[in-house]
Backbone of each chain as ProteinMPNN parsed JSONL, in Angstrom:
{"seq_chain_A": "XXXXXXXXXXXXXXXXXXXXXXXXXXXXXXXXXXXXXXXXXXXXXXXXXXXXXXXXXXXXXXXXXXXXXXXXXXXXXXXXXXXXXXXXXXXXXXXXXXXXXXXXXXX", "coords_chain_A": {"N_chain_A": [[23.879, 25.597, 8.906], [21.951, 26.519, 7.897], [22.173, 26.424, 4.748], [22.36, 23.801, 4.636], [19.415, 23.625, 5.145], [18.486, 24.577, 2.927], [19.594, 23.245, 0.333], [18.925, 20.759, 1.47], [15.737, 22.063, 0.859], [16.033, 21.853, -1.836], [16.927, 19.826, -3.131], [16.781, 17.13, -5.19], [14.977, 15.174, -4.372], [13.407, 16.138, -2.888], [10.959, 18.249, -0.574], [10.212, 19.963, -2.47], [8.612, 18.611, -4.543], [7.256, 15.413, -5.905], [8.718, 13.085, -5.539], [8.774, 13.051, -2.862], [6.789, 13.777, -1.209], [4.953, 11.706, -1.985], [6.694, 9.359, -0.872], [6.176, 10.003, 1.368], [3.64, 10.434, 2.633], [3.192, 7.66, 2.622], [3.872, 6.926, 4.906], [1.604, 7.086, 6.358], [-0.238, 4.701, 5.805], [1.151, 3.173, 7.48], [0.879, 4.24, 9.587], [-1.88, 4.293, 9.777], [-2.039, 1.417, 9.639], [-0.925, 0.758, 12.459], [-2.352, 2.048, 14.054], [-4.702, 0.159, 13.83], [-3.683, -1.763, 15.46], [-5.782, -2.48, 17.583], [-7.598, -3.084, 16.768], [-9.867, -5.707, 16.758], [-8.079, -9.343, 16.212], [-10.368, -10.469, 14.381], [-11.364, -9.033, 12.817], [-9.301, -8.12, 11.029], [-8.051, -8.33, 7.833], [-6.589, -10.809, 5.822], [-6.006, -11.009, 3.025], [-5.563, -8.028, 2.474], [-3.491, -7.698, 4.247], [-1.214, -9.392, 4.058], [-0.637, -8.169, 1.403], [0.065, -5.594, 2.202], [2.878, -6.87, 3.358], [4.034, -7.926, 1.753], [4.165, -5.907, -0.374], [6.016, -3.826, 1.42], [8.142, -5.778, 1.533], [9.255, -5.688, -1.433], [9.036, -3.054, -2.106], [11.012, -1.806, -0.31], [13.675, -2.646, -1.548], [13.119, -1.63, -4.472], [13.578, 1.47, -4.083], [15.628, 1.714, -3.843], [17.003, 1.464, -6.077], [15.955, 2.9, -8.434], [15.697, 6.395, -9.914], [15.946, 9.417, -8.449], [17.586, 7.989, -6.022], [15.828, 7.019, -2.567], [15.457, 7.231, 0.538], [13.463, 7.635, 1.837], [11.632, 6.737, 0.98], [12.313, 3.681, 1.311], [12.412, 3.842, 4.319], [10.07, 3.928, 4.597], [8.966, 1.666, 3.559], [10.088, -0.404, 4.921], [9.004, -0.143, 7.383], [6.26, -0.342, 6.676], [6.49, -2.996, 5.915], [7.494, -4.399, 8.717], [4.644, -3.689, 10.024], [2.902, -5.273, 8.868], [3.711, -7.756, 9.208], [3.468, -7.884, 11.676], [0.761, -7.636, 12.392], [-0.224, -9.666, 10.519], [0.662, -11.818, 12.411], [-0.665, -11.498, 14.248], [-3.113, -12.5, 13.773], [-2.919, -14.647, 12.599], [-1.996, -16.419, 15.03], [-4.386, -15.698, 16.685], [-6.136, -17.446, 14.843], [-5.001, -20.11, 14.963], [-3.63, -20.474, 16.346], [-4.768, -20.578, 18.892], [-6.727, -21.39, 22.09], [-9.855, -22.783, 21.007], [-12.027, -20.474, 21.43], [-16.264, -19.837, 21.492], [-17.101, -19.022, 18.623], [-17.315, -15.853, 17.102], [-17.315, -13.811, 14.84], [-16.579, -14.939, 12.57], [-14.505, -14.807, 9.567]], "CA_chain_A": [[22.487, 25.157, 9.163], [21.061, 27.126, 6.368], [23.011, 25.627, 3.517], [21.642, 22.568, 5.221], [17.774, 23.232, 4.71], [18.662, 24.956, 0.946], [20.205, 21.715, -0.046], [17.013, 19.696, 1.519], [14.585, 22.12, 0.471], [15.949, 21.991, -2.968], [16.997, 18.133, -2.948], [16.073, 16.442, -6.286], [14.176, 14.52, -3.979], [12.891, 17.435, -1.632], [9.611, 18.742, -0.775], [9.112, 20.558, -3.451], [8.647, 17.191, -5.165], [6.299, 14.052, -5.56], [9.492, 12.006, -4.907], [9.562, 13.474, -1.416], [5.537, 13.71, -0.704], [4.315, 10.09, -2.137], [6.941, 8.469, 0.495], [5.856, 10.933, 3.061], [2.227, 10.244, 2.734], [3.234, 6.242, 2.444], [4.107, 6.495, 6.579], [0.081, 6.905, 6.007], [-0.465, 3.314, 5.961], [1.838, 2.075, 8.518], [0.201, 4.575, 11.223], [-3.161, 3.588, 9.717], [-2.02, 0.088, 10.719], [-0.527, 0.944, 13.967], [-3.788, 2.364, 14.581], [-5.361, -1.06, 13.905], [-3.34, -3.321, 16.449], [-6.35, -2.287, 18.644], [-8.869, -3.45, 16.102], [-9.548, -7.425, 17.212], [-7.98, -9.771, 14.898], [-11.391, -11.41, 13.29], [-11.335, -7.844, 11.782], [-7.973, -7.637, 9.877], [-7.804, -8.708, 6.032], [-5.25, -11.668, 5.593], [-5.181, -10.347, 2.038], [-4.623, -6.973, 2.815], [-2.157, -7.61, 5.378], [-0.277, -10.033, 2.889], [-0.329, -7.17, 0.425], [1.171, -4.368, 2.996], [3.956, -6.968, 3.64], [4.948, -8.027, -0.056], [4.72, -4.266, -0.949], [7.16, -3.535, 1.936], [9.634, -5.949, 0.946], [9.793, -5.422, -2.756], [9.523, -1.667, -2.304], [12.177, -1.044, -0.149], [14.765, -3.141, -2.535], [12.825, -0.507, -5.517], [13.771, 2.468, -3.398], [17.465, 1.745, -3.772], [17.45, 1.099, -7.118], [15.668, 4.274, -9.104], [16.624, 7.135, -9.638], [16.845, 9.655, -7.366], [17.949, 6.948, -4.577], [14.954, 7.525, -1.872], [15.789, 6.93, 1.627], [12.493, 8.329, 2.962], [11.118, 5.752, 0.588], [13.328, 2.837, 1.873], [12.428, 3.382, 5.581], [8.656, 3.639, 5.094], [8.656, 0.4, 3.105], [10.363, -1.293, 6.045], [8.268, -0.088, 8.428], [5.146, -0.989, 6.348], [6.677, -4.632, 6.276], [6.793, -4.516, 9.772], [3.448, -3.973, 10.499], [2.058, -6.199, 8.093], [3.923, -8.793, 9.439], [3.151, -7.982, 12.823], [-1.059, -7.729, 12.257], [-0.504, -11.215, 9.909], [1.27, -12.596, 13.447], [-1.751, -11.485, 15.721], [-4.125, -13.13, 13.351], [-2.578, -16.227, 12.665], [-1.88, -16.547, 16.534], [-5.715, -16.081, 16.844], [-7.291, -18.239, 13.802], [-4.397, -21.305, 14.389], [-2.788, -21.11, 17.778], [-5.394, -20.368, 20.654], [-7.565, -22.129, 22.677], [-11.286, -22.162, 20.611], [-13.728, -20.133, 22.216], [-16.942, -19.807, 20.861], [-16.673, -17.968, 17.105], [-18.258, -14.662, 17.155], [-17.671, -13.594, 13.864], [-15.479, -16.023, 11.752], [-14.582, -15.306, 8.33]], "C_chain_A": [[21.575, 25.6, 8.028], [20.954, 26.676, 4.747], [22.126, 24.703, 3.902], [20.315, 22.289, 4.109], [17.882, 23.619, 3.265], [18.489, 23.8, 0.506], [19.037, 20.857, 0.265], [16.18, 20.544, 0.832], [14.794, 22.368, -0.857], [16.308, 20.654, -3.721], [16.352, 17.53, -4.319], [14.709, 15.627, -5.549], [13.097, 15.141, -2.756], [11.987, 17.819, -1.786], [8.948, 19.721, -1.69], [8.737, 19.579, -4.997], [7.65, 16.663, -5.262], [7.178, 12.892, -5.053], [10.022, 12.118, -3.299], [7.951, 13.234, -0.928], [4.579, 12.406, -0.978], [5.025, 9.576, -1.084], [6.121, 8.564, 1.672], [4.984, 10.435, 3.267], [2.312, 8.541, 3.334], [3.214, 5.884, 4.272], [2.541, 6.313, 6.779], [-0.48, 5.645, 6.609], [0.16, 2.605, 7.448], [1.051, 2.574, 9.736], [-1.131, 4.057, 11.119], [-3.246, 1.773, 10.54], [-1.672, -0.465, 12.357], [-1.77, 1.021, 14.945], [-4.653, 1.293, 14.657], [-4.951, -2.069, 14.638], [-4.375, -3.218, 17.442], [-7.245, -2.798, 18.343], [-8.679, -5.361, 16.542], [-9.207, -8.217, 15.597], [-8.805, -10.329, 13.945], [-11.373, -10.09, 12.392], [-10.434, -7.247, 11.084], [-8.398, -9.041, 9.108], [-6.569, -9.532, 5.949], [-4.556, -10.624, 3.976], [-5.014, -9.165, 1.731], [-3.434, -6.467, 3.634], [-0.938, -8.313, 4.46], [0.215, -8.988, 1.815], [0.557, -6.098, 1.178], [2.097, -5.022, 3.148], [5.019, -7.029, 2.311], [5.088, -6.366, -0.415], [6.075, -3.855, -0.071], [8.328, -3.767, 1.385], [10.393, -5.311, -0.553], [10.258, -4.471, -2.985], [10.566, -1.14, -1.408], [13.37, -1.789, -0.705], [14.218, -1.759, -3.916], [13.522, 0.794, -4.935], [14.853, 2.322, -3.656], [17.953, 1.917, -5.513], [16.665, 2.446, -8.762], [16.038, 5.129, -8.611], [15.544, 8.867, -9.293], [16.553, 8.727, -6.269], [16.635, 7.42, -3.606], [15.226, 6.689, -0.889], [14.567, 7.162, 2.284], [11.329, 6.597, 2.554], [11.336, 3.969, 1.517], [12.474, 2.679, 3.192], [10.868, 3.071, 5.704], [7.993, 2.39, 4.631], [9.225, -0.622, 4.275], [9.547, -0.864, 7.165], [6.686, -0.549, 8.101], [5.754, -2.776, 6.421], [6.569, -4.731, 7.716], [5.523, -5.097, 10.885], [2.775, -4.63, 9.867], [3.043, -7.713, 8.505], [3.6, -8.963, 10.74], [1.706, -8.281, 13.0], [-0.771, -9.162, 11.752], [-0.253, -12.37, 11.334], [-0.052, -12.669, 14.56], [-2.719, -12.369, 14.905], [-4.193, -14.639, 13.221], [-2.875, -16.665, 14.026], [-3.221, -16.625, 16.604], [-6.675, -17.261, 16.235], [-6.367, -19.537, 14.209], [-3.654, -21.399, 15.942], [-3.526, -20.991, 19.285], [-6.277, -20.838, 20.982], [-9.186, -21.734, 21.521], [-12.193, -21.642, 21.703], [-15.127, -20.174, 21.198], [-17.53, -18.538, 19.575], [-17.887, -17.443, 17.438], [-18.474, -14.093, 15.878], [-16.594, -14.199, 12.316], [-15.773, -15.683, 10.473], [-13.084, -15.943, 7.486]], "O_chain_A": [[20.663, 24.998, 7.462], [20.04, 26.625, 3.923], [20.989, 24.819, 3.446], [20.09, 21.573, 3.134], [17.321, 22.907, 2.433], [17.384, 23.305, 0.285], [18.31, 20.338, -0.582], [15.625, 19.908, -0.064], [13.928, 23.073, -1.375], [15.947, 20.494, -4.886], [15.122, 17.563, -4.304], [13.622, 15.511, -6.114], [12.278, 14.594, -2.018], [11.64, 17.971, -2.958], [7.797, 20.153, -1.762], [8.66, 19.949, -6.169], [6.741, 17.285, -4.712], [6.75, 11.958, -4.375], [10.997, 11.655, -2.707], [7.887, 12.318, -0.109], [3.604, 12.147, -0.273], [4.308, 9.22, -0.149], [5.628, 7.805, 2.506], [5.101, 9.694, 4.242], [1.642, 8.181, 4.301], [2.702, 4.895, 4.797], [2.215, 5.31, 7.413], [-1.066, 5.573, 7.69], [-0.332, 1.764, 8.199], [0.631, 1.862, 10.649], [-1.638, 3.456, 12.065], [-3.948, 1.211, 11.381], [-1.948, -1.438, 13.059], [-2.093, 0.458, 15.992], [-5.475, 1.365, 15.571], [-5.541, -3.149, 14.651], [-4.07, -3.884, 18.432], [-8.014, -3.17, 19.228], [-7.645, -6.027, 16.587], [-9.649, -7.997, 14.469], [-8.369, -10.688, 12.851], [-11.369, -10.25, 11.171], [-10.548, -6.134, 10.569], [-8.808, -10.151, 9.447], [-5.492, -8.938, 6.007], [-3.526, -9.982, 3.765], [-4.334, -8.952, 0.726], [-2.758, -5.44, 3.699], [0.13, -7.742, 4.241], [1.38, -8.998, 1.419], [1.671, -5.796, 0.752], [3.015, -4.204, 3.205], [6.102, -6.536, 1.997], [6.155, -5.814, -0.683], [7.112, -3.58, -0.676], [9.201, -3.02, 0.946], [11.475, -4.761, -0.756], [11.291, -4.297, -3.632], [11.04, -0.04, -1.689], [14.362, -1.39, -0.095], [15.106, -0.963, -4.221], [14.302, 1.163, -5.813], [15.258, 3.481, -3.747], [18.997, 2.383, -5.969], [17.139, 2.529, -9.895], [16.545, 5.231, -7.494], [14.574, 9.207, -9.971], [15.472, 8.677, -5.682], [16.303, 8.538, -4.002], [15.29, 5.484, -1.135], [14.589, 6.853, 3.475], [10.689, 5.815, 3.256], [10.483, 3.374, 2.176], [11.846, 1.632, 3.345], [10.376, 2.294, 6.523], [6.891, 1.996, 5.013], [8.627, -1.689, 4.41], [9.607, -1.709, 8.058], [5.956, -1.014, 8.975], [5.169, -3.597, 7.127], [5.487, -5.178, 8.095], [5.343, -5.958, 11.746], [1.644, -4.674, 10.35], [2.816, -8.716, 7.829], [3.413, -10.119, 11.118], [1.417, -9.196, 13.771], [-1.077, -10.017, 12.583], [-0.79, -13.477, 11.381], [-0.334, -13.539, 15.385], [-3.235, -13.182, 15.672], [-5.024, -15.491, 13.535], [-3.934, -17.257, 14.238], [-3.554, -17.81, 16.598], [-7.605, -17.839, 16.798], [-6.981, -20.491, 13.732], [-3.229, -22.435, 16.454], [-3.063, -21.215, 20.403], [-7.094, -20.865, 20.061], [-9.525, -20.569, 21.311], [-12.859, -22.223, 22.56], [-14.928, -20.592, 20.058], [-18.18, -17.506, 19.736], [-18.951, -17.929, 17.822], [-19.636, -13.812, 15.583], [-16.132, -13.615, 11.335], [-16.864, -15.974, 9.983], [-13.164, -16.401, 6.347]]}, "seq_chain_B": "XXXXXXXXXXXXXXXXXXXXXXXXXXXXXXXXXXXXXXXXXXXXXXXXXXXXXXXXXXXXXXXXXXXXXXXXXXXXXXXXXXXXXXXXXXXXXXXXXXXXXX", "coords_chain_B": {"N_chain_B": [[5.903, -11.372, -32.495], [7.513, -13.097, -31.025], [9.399, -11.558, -30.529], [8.065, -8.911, -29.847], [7.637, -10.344, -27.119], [10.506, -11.044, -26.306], [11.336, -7.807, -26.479], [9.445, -7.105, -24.38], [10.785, -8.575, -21.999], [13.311, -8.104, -22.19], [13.256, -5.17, -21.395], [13.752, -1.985, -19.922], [11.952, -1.872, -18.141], [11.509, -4.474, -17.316], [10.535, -7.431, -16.62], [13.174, -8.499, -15.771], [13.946, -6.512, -13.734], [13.62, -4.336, -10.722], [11.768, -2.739, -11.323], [9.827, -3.205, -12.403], [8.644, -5.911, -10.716], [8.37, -4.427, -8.055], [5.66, -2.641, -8.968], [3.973, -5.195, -9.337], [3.822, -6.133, -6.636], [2.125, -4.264, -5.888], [-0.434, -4.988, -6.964], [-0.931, -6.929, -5.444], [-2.611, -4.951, -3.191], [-4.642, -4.329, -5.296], [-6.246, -6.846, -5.739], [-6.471, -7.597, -3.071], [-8.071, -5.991, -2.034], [-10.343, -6.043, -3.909], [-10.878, -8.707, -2.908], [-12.05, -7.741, -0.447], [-14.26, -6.836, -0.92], [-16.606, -8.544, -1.304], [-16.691, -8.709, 1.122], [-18.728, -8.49, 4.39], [-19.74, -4.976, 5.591], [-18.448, -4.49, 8.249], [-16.18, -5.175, 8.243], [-14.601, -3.648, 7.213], [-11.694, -1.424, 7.213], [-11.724, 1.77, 7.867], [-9.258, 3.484, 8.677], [-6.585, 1.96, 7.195], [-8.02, 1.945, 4.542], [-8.855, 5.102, 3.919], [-6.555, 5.783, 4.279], [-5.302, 4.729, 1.766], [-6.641, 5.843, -0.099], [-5.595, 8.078, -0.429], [-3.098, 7.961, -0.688], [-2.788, 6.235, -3.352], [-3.066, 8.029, -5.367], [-1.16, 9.847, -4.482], [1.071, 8.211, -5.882], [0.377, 7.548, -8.158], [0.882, 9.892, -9.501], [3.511, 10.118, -8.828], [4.727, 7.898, -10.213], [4.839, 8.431, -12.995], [6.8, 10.531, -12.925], [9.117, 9.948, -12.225], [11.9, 8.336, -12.26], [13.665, 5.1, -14.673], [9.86, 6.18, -16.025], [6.763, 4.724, -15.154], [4.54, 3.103, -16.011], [3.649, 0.866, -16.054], [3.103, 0.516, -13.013], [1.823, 3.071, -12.434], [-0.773, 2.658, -13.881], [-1.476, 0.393, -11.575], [-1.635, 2.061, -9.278], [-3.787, 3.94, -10.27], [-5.613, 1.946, -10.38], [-6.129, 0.95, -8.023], [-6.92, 2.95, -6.636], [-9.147, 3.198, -7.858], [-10.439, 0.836, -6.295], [-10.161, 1.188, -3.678], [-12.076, 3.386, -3.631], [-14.286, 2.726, -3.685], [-14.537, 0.847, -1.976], [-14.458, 2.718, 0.031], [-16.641, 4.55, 0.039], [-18.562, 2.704, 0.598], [-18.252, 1.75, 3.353], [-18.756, 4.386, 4.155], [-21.58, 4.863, 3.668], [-22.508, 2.662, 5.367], [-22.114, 3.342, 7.772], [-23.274, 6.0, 7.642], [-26.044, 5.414, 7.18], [-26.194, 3.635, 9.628], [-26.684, 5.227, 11.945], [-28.846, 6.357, 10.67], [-30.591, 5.018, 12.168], [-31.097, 5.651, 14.467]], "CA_chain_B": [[5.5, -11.944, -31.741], [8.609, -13.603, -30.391], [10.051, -10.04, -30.802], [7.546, -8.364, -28.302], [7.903, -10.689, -26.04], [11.3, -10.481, -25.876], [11.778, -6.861, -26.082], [9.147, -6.886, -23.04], [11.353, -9.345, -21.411], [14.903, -7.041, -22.191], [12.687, -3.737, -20.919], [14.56, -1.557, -18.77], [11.004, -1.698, -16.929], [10.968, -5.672, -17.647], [10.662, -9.087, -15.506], [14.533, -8.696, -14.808], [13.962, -5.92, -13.059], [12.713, -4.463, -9.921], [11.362, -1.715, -11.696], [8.468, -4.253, -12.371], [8.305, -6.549, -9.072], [7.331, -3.329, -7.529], [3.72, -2.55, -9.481], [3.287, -6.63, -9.127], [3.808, -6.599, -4.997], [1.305, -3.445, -5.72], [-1.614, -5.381, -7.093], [-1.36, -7.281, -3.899], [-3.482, -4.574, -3.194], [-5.854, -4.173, -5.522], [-6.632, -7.904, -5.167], [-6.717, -7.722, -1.497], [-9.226, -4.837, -2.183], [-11.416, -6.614, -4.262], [-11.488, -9.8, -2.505], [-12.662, -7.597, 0.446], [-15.386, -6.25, -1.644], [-17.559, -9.226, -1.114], [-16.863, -9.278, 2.918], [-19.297, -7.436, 5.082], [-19.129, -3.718, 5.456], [-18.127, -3.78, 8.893], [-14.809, -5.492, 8.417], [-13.811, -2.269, 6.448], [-11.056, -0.693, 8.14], [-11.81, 3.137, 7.404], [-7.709, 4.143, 8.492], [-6.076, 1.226, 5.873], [-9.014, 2.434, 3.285], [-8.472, 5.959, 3.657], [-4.661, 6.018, 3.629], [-4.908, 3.883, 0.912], [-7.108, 6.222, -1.154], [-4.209, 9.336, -0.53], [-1.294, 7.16, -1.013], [-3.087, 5.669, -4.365], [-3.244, 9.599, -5.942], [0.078, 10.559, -4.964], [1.936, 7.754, -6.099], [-0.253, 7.783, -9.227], [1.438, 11.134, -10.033], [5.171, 9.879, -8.757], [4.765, 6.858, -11.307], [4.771, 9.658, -13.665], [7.604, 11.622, -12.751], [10.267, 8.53, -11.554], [12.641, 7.656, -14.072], [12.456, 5.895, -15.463], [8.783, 6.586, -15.9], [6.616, 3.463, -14.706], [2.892, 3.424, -16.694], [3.024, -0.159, -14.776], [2.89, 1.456, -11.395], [0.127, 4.286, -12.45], [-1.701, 1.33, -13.737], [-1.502, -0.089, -10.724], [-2.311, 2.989, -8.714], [-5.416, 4.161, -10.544], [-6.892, 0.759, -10.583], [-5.978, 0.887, -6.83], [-7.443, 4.302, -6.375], [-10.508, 3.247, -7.815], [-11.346, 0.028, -5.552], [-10.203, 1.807, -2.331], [-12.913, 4.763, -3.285], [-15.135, 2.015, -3.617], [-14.711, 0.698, -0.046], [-14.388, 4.177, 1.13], [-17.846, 4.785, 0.14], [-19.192, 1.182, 0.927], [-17.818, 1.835, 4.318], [-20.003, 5.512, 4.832], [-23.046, 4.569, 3.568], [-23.107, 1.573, 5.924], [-21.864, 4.513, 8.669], [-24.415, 7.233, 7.519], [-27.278, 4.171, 7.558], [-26.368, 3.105, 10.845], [-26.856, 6.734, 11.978], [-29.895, 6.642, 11.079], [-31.643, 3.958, 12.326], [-31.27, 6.117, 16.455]], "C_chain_B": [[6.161, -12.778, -30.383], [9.501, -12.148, -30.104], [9.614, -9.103, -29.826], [7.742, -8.899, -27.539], [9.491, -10.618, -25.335], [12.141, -8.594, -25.609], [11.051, -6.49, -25.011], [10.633, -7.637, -22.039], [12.928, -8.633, -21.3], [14.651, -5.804, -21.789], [13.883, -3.178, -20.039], [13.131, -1.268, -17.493], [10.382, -3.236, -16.659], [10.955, -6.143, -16.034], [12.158, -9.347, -14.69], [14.658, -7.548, -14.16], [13.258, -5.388, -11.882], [11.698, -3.208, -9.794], [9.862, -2.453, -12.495], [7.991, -5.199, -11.34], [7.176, -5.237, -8.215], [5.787, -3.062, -7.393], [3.407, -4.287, -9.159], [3.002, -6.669, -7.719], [2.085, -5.642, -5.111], [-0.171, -4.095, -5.759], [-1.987, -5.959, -6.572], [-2.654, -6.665, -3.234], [-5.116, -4.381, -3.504], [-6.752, -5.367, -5.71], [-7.197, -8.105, -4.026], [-7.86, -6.917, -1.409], [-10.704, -5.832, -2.703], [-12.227, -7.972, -3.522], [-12.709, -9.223, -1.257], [-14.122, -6.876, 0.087], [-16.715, -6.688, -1.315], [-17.524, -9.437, 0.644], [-17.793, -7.835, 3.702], [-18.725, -6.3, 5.187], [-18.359, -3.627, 6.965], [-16.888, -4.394, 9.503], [-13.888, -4.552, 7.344], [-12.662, -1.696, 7.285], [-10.798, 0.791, 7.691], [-10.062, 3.843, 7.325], [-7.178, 3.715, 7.266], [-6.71, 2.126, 4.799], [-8.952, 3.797, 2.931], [-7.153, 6.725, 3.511], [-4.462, 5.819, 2.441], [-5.498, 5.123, -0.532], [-6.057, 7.466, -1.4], [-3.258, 8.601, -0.882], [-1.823, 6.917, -2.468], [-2.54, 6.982, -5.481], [-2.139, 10.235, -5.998], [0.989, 9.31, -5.688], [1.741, 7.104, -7.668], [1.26, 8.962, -10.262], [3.1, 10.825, -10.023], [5.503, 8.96, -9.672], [5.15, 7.509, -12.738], [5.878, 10.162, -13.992], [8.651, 10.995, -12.575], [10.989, 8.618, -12.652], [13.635, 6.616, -13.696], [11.128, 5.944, -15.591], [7.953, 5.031, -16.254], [5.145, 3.603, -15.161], [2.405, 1.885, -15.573], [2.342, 0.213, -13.081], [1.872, 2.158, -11.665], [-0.879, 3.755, -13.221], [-2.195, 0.741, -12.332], [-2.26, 0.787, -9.483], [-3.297, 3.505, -9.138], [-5.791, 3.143, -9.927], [-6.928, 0.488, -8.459], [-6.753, 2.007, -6.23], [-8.892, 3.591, -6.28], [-11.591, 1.818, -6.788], [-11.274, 0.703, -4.427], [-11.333, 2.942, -2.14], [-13.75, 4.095, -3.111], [-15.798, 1.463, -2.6], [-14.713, 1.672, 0.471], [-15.914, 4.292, 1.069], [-18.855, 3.788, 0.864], [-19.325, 1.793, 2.482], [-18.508, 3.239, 5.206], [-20.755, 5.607, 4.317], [-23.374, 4.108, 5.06], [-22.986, 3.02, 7.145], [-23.073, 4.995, 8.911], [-25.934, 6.083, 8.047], [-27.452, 3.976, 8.91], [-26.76, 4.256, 12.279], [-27.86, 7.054, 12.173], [-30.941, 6.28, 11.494], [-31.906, 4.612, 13.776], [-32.458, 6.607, 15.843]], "O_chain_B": [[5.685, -13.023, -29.274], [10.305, -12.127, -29.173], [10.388, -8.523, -29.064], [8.215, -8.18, -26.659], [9.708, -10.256, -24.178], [13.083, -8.269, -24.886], [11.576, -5.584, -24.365], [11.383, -6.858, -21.45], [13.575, -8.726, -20.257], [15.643, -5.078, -21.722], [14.785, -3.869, -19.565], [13.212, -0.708, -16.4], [9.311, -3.457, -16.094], [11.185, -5.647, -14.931], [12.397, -9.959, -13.649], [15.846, -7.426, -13.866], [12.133, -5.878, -11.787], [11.081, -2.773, -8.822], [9.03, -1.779, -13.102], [6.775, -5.206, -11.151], [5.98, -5.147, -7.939], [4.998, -3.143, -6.452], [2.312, -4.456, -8.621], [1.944, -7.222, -7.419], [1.063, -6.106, -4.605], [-0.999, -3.871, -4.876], [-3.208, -6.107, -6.608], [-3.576, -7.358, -2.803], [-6.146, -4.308, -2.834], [-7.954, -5.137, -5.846], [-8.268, -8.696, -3.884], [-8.695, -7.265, -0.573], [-11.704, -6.168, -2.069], [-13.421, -8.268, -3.482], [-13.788, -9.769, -1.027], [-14.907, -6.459, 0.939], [-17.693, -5.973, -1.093], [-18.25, -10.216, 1.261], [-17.577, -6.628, 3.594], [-17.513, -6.186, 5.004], [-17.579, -2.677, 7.025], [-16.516, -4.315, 10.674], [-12.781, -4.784, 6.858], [-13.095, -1.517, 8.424], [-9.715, 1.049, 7.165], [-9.621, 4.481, 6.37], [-7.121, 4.482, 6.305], [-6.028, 2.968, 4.215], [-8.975, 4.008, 1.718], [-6.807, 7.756, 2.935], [-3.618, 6.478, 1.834], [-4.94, 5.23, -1.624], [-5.75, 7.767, -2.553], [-2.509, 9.13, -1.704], [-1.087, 7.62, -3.161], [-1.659, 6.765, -6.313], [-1.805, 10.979, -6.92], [1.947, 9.886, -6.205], [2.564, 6.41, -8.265], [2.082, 8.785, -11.161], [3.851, 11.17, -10.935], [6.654, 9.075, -10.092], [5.837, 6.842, -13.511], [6.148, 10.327, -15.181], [9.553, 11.772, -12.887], [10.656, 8.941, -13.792], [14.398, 6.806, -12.749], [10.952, 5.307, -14.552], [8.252, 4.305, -17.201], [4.519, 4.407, -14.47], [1.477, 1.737, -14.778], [1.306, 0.071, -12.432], [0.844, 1.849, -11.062], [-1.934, 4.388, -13.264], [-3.406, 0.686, -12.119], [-3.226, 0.359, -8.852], [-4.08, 3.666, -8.201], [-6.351, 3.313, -8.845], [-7.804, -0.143, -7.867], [-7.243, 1.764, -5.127], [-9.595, 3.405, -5.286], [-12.808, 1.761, -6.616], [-12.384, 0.948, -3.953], [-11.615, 3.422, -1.042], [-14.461, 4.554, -2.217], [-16.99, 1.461, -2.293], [-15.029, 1.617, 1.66], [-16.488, 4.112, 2.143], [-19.787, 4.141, 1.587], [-20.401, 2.28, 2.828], [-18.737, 3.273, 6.415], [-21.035, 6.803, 4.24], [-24.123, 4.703, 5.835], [-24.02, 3.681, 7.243], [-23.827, 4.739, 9.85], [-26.581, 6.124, 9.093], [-28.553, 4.079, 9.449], [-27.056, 3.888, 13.416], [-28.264, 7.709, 13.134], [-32.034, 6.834, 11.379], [-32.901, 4.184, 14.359], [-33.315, 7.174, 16.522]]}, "name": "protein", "num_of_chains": 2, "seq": "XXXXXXXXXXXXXXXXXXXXXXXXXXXXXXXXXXXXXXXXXXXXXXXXXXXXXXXXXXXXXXXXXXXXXXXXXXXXXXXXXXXXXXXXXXXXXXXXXXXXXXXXXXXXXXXXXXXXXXXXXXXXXXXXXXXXXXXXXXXXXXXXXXXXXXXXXXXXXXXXXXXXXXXXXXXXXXXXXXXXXXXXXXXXXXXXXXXXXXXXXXXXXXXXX"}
């Protein structure tokens, strides 16, 4: 068990790093957006939601492919795709698939 | 002239790699930033905007340190830094303002 945390906490890619604390932080965003499925959709950003999903994809194919390998990287880019595809789904669904009511704040 | 372009184009940080896609998905961002520049303040979303300004700073510094070492990317992250501080502030003015109108 000890060996264990050594080995992580000395990890090329391990917290005593930036290649361990930029991913980390990156979950950042996704809870930030998690936190926003509550916000109504006239108030999400197509082109910031478009941007959190393209970053997802691209960056978790990048994550595999520099070096040191980043797995922490990897999962938080799929989970930012995710939610940027999930917010782009509530919005669409609102601006293109639901009955009109009367626009409150349309942009 | 033909010579830069192709030794951009043979980079080990070029177009055939995804060691450039990357910083491009990035400026997604700072696009998406700017466009929202011109949209009222109170379609700001303070969480996105303030994640965005921590994530910008460290990944500034990891652009840096990566190898191999990506000036595209910490391009990308400054210039990302600096619209997200932009809306950060935008975003508590309108706050502080609204504050004080009780």
């Amino acid at each position: 068990m000890a060996s264990k945390l050594t080995a992580f906490w000395n990890h090329p890619a391990g917290p005593k790093t930036i290649h361990f604390w930029a991913p980390t932080f990156k979950w950042g965003i996704s809870i930030a957006n998690v936190a926003d499925f509550s916000k109504p959709p006239e108030k999400l950003s197509y082109p910031q939601q478009l941007a959190v999903t393209a970053t997802g994809v691209v960056w978790s194919r990048y994550s595999q492919v520099i070096t040191p390998k980043n797995w922490n990287l990897f999962s938080v880019n799929v989970a930012m795709a995710a939610t940027g595809i999930y917010q782009l789904s509530r919005k669409i669904r609102q601006d293109y698939m639901s009955v009109p009511e009367a626009p409150l704040n349309k942009v | 002239m033909a010579a830069t372009l192709k030794a951009f184009w043979n980079s080990p940080v070029g177009p055939k790699t995804t060691h450039f896609w990357g910083p491009v998905a990035n400026w997604g961002f700072v696009v998406a930033g700017l466009a929202d520049t011109q949209k009222p303040t109170d379609m700001i979303s303070e969480n996105m905007t303030g994640a965005m300004c921590i994530y910008s700073l460290l990944f500034m510094r990891f652009a840096y340190m990566v190898k191999p070492r990506n000036y595209l990317l910490f391009g990308v992250h400054a210039s990302n830094e600096c619209v997200q501080l932009y809306q950060l502030q935008r975003w508590v003015n309108f706050r502080m303002s609204s504050h004080d109108c009780t």
